[in-house]
C-alpha positions as a printed NumPy array, in Angstrom:
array([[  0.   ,   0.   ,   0.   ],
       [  2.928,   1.968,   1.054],
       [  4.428,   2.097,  -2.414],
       [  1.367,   2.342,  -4.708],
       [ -1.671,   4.06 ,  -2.537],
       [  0.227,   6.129,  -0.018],
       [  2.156,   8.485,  -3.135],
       [ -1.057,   9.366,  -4.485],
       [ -2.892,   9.878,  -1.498],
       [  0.394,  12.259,  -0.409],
       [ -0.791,  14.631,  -3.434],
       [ -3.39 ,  16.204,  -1.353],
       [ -1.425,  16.121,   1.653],
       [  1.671,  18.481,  -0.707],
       [ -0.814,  20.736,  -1.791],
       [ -1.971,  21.943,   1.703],
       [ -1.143,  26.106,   1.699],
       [  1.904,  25.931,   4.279],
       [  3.585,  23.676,   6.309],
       [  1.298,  24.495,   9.275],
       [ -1.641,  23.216,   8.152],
       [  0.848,  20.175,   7.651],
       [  2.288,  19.628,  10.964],
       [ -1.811,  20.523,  12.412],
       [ -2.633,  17.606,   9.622],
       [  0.075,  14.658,  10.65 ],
       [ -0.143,  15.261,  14.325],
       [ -3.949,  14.036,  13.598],
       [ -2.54 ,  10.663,  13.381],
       [ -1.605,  10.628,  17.058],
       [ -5.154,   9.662,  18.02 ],
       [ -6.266,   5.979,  17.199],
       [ -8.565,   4.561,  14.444],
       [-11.745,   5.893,  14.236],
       [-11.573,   7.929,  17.026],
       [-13.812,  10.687,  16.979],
       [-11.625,  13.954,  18.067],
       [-13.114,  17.305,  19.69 ],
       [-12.243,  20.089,  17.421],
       [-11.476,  22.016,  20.645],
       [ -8.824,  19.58 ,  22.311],
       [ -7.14 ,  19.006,  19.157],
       [ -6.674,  22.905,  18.709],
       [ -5.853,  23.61 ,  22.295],
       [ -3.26 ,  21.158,  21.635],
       [ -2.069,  22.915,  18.48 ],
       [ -1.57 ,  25.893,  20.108],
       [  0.418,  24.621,  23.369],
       [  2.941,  22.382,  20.226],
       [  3.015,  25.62 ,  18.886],
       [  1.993,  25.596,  15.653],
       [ -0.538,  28.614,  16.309],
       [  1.574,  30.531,  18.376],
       [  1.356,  33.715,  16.203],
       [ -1.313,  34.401,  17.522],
       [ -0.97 ,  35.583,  21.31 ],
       [ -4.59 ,  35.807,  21.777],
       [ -6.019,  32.315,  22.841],
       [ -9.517,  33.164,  20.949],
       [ -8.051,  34.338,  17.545],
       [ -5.96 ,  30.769,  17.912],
       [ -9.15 ,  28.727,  18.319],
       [-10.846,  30.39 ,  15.43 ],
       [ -7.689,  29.873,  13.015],
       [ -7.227,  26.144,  13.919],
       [-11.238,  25.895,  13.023],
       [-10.153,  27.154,   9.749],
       [ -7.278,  24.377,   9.611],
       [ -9.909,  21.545,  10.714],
       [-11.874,  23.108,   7.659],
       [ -9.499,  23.137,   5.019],
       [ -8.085,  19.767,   6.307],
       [-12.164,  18.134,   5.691],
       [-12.403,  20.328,   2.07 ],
       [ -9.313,  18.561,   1.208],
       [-10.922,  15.197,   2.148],
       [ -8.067,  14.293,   4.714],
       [-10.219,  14.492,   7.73 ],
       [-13.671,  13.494,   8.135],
       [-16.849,  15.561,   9.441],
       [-19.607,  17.779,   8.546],
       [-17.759,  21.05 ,   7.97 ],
       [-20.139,  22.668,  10.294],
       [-19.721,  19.667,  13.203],
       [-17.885,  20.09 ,  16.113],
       [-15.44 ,  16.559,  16.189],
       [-13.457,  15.42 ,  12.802],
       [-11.723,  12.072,  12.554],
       [ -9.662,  10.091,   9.801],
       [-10.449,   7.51 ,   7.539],
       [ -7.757,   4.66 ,   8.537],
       [ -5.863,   4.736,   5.1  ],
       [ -5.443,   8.959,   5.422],
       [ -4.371,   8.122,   9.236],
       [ -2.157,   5.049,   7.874],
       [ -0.552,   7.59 ,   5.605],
       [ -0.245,  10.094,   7.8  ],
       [  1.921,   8.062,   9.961],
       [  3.52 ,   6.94 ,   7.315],
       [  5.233,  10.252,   7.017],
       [  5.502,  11.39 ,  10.264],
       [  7.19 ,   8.089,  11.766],
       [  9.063,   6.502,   9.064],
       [  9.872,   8.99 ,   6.054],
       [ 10.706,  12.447,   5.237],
       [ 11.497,  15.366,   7.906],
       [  9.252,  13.777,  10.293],
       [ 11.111,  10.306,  10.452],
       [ 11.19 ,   8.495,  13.259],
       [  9.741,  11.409,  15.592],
       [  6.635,  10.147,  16.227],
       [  5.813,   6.393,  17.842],
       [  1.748,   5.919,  18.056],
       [  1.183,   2.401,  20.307],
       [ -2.858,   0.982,  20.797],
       [ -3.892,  -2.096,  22.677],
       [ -0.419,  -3.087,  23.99 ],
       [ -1.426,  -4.952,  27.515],
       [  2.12 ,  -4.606,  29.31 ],
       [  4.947,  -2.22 ,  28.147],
       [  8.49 ,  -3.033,  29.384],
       [ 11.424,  -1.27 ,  29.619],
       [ 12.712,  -2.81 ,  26.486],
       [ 10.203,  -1.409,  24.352],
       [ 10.369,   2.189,  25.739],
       [ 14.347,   2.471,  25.669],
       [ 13.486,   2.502,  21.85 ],
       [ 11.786,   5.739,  21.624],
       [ 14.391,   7.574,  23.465],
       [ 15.212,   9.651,  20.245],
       [ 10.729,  10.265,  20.284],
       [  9.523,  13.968,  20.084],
       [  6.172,  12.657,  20.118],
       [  4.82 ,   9.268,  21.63 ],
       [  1.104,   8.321,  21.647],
       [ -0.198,   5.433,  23.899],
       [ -3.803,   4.532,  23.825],
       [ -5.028,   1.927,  25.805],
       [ -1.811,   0.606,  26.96 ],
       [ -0.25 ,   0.19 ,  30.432],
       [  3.171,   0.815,  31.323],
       [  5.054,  -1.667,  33.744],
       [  3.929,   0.198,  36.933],
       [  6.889,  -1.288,  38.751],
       [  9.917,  -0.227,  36.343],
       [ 12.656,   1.186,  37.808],
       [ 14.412,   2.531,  34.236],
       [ 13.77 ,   6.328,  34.312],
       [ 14.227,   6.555,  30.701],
       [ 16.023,   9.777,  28.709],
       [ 13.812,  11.283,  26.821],
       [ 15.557,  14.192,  26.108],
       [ 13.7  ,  15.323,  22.886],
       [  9.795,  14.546,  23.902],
       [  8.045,  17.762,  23.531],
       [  4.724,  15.743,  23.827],
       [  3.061,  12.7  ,  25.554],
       [ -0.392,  11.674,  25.252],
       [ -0.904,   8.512,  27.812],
       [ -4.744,   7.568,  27.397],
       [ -7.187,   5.271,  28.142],
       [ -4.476,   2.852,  30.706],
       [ -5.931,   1.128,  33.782],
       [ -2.939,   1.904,  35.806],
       [ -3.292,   3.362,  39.026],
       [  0.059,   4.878,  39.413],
       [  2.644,   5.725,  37.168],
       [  6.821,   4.309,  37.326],
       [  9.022,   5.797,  39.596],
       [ 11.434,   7.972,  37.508],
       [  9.567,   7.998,  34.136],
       [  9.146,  10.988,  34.064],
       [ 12.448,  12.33 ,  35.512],
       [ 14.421,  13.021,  31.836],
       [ 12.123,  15.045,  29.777],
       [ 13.657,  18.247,  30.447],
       [ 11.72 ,  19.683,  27.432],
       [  8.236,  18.62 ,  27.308],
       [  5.452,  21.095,  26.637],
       [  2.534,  19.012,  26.299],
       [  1.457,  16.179,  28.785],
       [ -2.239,  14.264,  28.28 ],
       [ -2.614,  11.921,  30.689],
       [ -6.727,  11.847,  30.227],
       [ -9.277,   9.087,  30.378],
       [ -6.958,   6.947,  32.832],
       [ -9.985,   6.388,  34.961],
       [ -8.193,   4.586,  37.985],
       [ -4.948,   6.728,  37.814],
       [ -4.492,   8.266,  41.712],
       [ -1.765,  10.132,  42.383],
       [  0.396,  12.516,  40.397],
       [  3.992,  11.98 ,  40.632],
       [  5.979,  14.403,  42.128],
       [  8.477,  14.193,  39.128],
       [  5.716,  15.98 ,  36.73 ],
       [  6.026,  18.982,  39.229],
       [  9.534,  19.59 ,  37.798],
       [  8.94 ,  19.771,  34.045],
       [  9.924,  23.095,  33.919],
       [  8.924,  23.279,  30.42 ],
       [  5.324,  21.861,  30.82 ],
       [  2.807,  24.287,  29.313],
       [  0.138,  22.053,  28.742],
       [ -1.353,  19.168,  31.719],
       [ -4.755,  17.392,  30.981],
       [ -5.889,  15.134,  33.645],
       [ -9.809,  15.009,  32.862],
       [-11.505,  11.844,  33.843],
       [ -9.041,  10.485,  35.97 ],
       [ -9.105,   9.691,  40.117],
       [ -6.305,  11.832,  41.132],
       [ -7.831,  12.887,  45.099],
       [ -4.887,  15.985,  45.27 ],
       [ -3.114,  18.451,  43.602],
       [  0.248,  18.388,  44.882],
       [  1.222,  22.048,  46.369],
       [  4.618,  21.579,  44.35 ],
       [  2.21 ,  22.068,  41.023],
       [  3.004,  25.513,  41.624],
       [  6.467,  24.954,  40.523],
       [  5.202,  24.573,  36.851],
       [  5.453,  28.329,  36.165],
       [  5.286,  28.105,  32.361],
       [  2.05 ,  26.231,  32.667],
       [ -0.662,  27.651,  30.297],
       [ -3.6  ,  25.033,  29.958],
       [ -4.85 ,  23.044,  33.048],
       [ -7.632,  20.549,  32.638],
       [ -9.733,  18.9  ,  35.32 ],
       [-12.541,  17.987,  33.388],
       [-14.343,  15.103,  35.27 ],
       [-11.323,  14.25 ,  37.972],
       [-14.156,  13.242,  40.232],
       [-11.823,  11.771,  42.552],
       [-10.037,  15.464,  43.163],
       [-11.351,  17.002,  46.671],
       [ -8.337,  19.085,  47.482],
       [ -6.543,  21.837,  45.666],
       [ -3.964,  23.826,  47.704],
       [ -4.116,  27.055,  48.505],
       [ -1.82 ,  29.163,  46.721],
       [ -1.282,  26.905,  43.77 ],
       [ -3.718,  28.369,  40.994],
       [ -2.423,  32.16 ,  41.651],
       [  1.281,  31.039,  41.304],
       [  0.765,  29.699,  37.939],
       [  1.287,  33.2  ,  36.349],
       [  1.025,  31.888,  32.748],
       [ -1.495,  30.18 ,  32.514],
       [ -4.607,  31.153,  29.889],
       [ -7.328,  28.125,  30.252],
       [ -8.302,  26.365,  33.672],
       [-10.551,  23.788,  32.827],
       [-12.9  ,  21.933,  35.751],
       [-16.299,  21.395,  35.106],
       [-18.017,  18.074,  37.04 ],
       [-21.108,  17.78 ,  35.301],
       [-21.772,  14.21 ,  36.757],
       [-20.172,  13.976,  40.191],
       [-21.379,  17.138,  42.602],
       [-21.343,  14.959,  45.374],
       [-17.627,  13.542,  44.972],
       [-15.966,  17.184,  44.386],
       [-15.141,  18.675,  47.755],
       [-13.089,  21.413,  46.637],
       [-12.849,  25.303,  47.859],
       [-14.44 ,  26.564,  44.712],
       [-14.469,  30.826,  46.182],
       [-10.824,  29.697,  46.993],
       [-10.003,  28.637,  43.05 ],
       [-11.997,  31.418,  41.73 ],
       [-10.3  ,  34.023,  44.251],
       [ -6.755,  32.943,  42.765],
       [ -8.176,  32.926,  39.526],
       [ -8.87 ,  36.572,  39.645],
       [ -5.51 ,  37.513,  39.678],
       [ -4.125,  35.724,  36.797],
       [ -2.926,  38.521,  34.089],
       [ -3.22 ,  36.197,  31.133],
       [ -5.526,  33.482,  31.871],
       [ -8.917,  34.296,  29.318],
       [-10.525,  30.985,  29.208],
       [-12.473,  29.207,  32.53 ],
       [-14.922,  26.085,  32.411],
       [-16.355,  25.402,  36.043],
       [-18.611,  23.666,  37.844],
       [-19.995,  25.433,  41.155],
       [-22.302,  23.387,  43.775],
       [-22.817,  26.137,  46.237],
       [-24.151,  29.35 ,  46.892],
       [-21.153,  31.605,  47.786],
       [-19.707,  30.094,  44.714],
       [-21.974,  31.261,  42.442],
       [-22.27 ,  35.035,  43.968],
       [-18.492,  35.274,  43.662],
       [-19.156,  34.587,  40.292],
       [-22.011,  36.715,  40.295],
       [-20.526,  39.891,  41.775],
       [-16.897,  39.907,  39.969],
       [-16.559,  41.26 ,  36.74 ],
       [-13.278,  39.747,  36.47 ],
       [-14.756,  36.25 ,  36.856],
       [-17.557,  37.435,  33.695],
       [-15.005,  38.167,  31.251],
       [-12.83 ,  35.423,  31.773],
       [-15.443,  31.878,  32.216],
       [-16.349,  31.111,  28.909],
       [-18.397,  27.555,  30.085],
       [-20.435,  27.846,  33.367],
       [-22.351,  24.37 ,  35.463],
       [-24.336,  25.187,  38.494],
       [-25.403,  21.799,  39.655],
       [-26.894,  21.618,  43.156],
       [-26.619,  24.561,  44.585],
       [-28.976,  24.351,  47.637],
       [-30.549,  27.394,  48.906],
       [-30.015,  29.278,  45.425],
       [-33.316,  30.709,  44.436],
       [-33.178,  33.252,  41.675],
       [-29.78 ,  33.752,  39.311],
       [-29.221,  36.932,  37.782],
       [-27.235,  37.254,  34.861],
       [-25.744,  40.427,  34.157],
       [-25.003,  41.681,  30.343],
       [-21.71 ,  41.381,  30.68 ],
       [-21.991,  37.404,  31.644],
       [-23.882,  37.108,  28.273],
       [-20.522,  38.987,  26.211],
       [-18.283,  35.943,  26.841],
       [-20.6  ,  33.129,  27.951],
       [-20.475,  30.716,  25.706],
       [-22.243,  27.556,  27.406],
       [-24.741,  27.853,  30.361],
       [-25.688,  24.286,  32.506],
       [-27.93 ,  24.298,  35.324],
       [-28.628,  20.359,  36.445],
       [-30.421,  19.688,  39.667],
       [-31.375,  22.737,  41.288],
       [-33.84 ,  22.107,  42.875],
       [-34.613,  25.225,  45.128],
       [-33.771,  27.625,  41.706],
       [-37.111,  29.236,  40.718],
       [-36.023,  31.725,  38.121],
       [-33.303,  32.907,  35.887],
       [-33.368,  37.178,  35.226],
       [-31.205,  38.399,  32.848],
       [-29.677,  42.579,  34.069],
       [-29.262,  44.048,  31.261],
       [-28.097,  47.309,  33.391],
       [-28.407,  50.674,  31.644],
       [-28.389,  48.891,  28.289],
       [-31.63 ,  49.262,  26.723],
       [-31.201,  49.104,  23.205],
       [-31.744,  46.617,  20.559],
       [-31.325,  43.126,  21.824],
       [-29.507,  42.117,  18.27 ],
       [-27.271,  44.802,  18.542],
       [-26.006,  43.621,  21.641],
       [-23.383,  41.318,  22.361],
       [-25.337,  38.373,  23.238],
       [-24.03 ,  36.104,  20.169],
       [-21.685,  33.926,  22.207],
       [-23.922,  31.798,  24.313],
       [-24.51 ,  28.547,  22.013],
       [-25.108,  25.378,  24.721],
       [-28.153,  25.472,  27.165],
       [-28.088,  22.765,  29.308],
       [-31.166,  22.565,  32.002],
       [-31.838,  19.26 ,  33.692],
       [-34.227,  18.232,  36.661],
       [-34.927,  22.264,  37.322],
       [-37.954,  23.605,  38.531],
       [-38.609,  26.443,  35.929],
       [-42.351,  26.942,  34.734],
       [-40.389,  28.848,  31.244],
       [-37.217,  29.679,  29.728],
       [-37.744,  32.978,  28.251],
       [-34.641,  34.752,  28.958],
       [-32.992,  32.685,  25.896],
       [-34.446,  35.436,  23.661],
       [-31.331,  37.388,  24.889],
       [-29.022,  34.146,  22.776],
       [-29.685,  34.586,  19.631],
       [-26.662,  32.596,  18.751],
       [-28.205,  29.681,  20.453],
       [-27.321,  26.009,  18.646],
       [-28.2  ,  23.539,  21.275],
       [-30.659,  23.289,  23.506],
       [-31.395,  20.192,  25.881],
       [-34.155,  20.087,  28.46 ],
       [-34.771,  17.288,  30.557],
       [-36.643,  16.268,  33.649],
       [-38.245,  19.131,  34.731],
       [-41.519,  18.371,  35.746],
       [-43.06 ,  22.223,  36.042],
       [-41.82 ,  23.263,  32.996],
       [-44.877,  24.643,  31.102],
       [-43.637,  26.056,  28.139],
       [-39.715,  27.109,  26.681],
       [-40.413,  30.874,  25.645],
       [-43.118,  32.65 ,  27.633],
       [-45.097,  35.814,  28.239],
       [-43.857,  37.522,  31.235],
       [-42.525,  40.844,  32.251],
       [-40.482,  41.419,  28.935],
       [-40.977,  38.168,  26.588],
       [-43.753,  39.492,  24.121],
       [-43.134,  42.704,  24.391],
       [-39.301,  42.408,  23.593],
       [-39.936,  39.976,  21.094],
       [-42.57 ,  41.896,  19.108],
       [-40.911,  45.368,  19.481],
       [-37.618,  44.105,  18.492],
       [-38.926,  41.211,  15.346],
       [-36.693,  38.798,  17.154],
       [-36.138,  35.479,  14.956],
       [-36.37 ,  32.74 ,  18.037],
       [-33.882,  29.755,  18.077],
       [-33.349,  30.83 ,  14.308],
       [-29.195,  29.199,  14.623],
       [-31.13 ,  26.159,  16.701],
       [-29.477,  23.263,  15.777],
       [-30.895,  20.431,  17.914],
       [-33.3  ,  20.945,  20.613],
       [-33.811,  17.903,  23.175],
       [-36.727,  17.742,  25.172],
       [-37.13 ,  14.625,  27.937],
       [-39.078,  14.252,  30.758],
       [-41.592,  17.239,  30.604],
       [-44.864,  16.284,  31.623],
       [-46.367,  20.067,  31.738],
       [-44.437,  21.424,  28.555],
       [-47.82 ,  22.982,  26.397],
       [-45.431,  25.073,  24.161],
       [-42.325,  26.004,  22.972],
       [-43.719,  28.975,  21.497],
       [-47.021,  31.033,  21.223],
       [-46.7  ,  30.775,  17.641],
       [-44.788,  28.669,  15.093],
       [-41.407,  28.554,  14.966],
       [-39.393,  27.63 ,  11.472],
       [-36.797,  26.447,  12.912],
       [-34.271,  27.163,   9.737],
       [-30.981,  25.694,  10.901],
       [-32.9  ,  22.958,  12.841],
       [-31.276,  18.761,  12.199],
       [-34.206,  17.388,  13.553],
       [-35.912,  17.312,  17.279],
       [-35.333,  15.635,  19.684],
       [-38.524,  14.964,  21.763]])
């Protein structure tokens, strides 16, 4: 295949406009068969390999790696509605793609990609000591080696998927220059070892979905840090004090625990406190399960410009939330699951009265309400950017878009187009709904409900 297929399929792959849509296109190949790949990770990881780093501005990044993940589908080399939010390759593309990046041209011999391997031993791994990139997918490393290999070219190592519970003493000891560490999805993985709190280099830690129960204080040592994600660590209940504000580069802090309010313990004002002070840091996803949480959030604008994905799950005691404008500028998804003593969500739009399409209320896109005890939902006239929006068990809820205090009036004054970006609208588990609307929706951009 490799001598016949691969050369023509490498025509597409040469005609890409520069050599950083090429590097953004082979290090595709790092994630297995078929896998279906967030557009976001794979971007966030462009940009801590550096291969957007012209751009100093996290959000102008994203957008020009969405152009990349477009031009890379247009050019059939990855797979996905251009408008969908994952992308994939067809095995042969991926086949070729590793093709070049671990066994010809520039790229040879940089890259080792292992799936499926039950027990690696030190006699494997002593062969990728010359590795800038190694990919393991579920495979488990000899937990009781006691090589600490050299790795003294790995920029980047993406350990997914293992059932280890602990990683080898010294592994990580001699990769003095790594920038990108993903040890996700290892979903009985412990303890961080102490060793990853000296990679000086590190910009870039992902430890979503794992069991770690601490933060080590010495995490504060990683000054050069820029993306920390927590994502589902539902094991985590402590994060030092003084750890968050001593990361001083850091952009995105990832922790949202959409599934597991009663396992995270952590000082959420605490985080968010720290948080505040970070010069660079543009990008937070959070989850917050209590009260004084949520008015911190509430009553810092600091906090408003910077969390782009907000879950308030729980929250006992929390009647009424009241988003201000500003919320609504960066906002970009909004999940409220099991609040059970919220009655109403008020949006303040403050000495801002004009028109609501004028305003900059285009960033909110994912409404998440489960097991809430609204009777309506009308303040989503204030998103008309909206693309998904799922609604499940709650029992009161009457109808989505109402007629209160400002919901016909705004929407006739104003010739508001409701949900007209809706993409896919779930509703489960509403006994009471009568209506989404008083009238008929169209529904233009709409893939089919949901119901």
């Amino acid at each position: 295949m490799r001598d016949h297929v691969f050369p023509i399929l490498k025509f597409s792959y040469d005609h890409l406009d520069n050599p950083i849509i090429k590097s953004c296109f082979l290090y595709c190949s790092l994630f297995p068969e078929d896998h279906e790949i967030w557009n976001e990770e794979l971007i966030d990881l462009w940009i801590r390999e550096g291969f957007l780093n012209k751009f100093a501005d996290i959000h102008k990044a994203r957008n020009q790696g969405d152009e990349i993940i477009r031009s890379l589908k247009l050019a059939c080399l990855l797979e996905g509605d251009v408008s969908e939010y994952t992308c994939k390759m067809h095995d042969v593309i991926r086949d070729m793609a590793l093709w070049l990046s671990c066994e010809s041209g520039e790229e040879n011999h940089k890259s080792f990609v292992l799936e499926h391997v039950e027990l690696i031993e030190a006699y494997e791994i002593v062969k990728w000591k010359e590795a800038q990139r190694i990919s393991l997918w579920d495979s488990n490393i000899n937990e009781g080696l006691s090589l600490s290999p050299r790795f003294l070219n790995l920029q980047t190592l993406i350990l997914r998927n293992s059932n280890m519970k602990s990683l080898p003493i010294g592994f990580f000891q001699f990769m003095l220059v790594i920038r990108v560490l993903n040890l996700s999805n290892n979903a009985n993985l412990v303890e961080l070892p102490l060793e990853i709190c000296k990679l000086e280099s590190l910009e870039y830690l992902n430890l979503e979905w794992t069991r770690i129960k601490m933060m080590p204080k010495e995490l504060k040592n990683l000054t050069k840090l820029r993306c920390l994600i927590l994502d589902g660590a539902r094991g985590l209940v402590v994060i030092p004090s003084n750890v968050i504000s001593c990361l001083p580069n850091l952009q995105m802090f990832r922790m949202m625990h959409r599934f597991f309010p009663d396992i995270v313990e952590y000082d959420a004002v605490g985080v968010l406190q720290e948080m505040e002070c970070l010069e660079y840091l543009s990008w937070i996803s959070i989850s917050l399960f209590t009260v004084p949480a949520v008015q911190k959030y509430l009553t810092s604008l600091m906090l408003q410009k910077r969390i782009r994905e907000l879950d308030m799950t729980a929250c006992p005691g929390l009647k009424v939330v009241e988003l201000p404008l500003s919320t609504l500028q960066t906002l970009t998804v909004l999940e409220l699951e099991h609040c059970n003593d919220l009655e109403r969500v008020k949006i303040n739009r403050g000495l801002s009265r004009g028109h609501i399409s004028n305003s900059n209320f285009h960033n909110l896109v994912r409404v998440n309400i489960v097991g809430c005890r609204f009777l309506d939902l009308t303040w989503l006239i204030y998103a008309p950017s909206l693309e998904f929006l799922w609604v499940r068990n709650s029992r009161e809820m009457e109808e989505i878009i109402g007629s209160d205090e400002y919901g016909d009036s705004e929407i006739d004054q104003q010739n508001l187009s409701i949900f007209s970006r809706l993409v896919k609208l779930w509703l489960d588990d509403l006994p009471n709904l009568k209506s989404i609307y008083r009238q008929a929706l169209p529904f233009p951009s709409q893939r089919g409900p949901c119901v």
